[in-house]
Structures are given as C-alpha cells and as structure tokens.
N, C-alpha and C positions, 0 to 999 in steps of 0.2 A: 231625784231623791231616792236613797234606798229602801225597804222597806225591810224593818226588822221584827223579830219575834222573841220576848224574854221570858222563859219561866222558871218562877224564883220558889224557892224551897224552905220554907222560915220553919223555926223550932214550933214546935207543936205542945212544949212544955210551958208556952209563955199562953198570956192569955188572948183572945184576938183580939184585942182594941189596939196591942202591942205588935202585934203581928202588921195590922193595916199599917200601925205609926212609919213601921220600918219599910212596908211596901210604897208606900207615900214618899218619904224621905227616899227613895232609891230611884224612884220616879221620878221626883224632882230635878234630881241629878240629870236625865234627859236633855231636861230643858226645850223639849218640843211634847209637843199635844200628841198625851194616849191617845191613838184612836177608837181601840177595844181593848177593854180592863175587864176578865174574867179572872173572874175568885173560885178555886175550886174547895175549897171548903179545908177541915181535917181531915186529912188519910191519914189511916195506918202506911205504913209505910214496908215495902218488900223487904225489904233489912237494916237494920239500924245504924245509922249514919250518925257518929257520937257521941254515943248509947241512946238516942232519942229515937223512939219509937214511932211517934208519928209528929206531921208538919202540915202546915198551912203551904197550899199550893195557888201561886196567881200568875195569871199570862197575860202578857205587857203585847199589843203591835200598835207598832209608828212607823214612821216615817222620817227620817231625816238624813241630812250632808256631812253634818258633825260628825269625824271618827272620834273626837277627841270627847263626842260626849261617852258614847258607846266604852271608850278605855277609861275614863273616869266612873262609871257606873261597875264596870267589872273591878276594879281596885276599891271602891267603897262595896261592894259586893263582898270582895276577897278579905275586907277588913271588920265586917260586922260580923259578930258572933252569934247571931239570931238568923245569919242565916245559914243555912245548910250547902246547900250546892243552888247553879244560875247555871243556867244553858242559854246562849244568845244565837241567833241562827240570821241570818242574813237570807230573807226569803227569796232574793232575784238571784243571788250568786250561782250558778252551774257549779256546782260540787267536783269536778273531773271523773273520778272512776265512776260514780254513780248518774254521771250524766245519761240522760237519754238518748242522743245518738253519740255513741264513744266510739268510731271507725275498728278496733282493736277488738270489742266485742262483737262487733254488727260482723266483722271478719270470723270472727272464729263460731260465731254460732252458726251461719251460713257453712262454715267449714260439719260443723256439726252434724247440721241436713243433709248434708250432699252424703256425708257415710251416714247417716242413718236412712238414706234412701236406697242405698248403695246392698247395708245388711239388708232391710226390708224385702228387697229385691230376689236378693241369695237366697234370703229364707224361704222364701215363696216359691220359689224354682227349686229347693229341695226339697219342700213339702210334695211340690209336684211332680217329680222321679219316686219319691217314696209312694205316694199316691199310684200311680202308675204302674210300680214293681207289685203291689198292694192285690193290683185288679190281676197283672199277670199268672201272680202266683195263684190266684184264686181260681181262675179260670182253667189253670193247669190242672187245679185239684180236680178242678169237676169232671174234666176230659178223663182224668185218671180212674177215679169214680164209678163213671160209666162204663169202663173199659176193660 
C-alpha cells in the first residue's frame, strides 16, 4: 500500500461548517480510512488565489492501492469551486533529482571537495611564502638597522 499525503486549500469566504462539508465530501472520494485528519484552521493567505484572501487549510494521510481513487479525487478537486489549490504527494515515491543518493550529485560534490581541498591547499602554501618573505624582509631591516 502506498502511503499518501493531501492538503486542500478551501475558500476562506465560505463559512466553516461549509468548508468541512467539502473536505468530507473530497474524502469520501478516497474511499479508504484517513488515518490523520488535521485542520489547520483560517489563514490568511501569502497571496490571493481568486481574489480570496484567506482559506481553510486540512491535511489528509492514508493509505491505499487505488490509483483510480487518488485521479478521481484530483478531478472532483479540479471541479469544486470551494476549493483553491490540492497538492497530493505520494510519501514513499523517490522523487529522482531530489533523491538522497542521486550517483550525479554524490559525483560532482565529491568533484567539489577534491578542488576545494585542492585551493585550500594553494592557499595555505602561499600564505606560507608570503609569511616567510614577511620574516626575511624583516630581519633584513633589522641587519640594516644595526649597520
């Protein structure tokens, strides 16, 4: 079974008993048992989506086999007017570039260290000639100095 993650976006102009109706009814559509049903209440909202200033925020996770509930849920999503935006995220899937070991990155950041140890190196070794030339020329003075 996969294990999925939904959170739905409802208008914020409606009232909430309205707001659950639609998050009920969208749930429904599942047809397998929420496991965790959080309601994040009214937000304002970072920028207005419809001219609608703020929305009722709720996050759905389950469980199930059914692709076909998942594509019926985003199509009664995509058709109710109460709601705003759905984001569904498939928790187990490996994402590809964001994966955690992607061979392509573990390559080139390794590539990264080896020149960064590389300058680290240089640099230090010309602090250490500059250093060096630093104490000669100093020591010149002083011979001069005295002399």
């Amino acid at each position: 079974m996969a294990k999925y993650e939904i959170m739905l976006v409802v208008r914020g102009d409606i009232e909430q008993s309205a707001a659950d109706k639609v998050a009920n009814e969208l749930k429904a559509v599942l047809k397998t048992e929420v496991k965790e049903n959080n309601y994040e209440g009214l937000q304002t909202l970072a920028y207005e989506i419809n001219k609608v200033k703020q929305a009722y925020r709720y996050v759905f996770n389950f469980e199930t086999t059914d692709n076909t509930a998942i594509s019926e849920f985003r199509r009664f999503a995509n058709i109710n007017k109460n709601v705003l935006r759905h984001l569904i995220i498939n928790l187990e899937k490996d994402y590809g570039y964001k994966a955690t070991i992607n061979p392509k990155k573990v390559a080139r950041n390794e590539k990264k260290g080896e020149i960064f140890k590389v300058r680290q190196a240089e640099a230090a070794r010309r602090a250490a000639e500059r250093q060096a030339a630093y104490e000669a020329a100093r020591a010149e003075r002083e011979v001069n100095k005295k002399a």
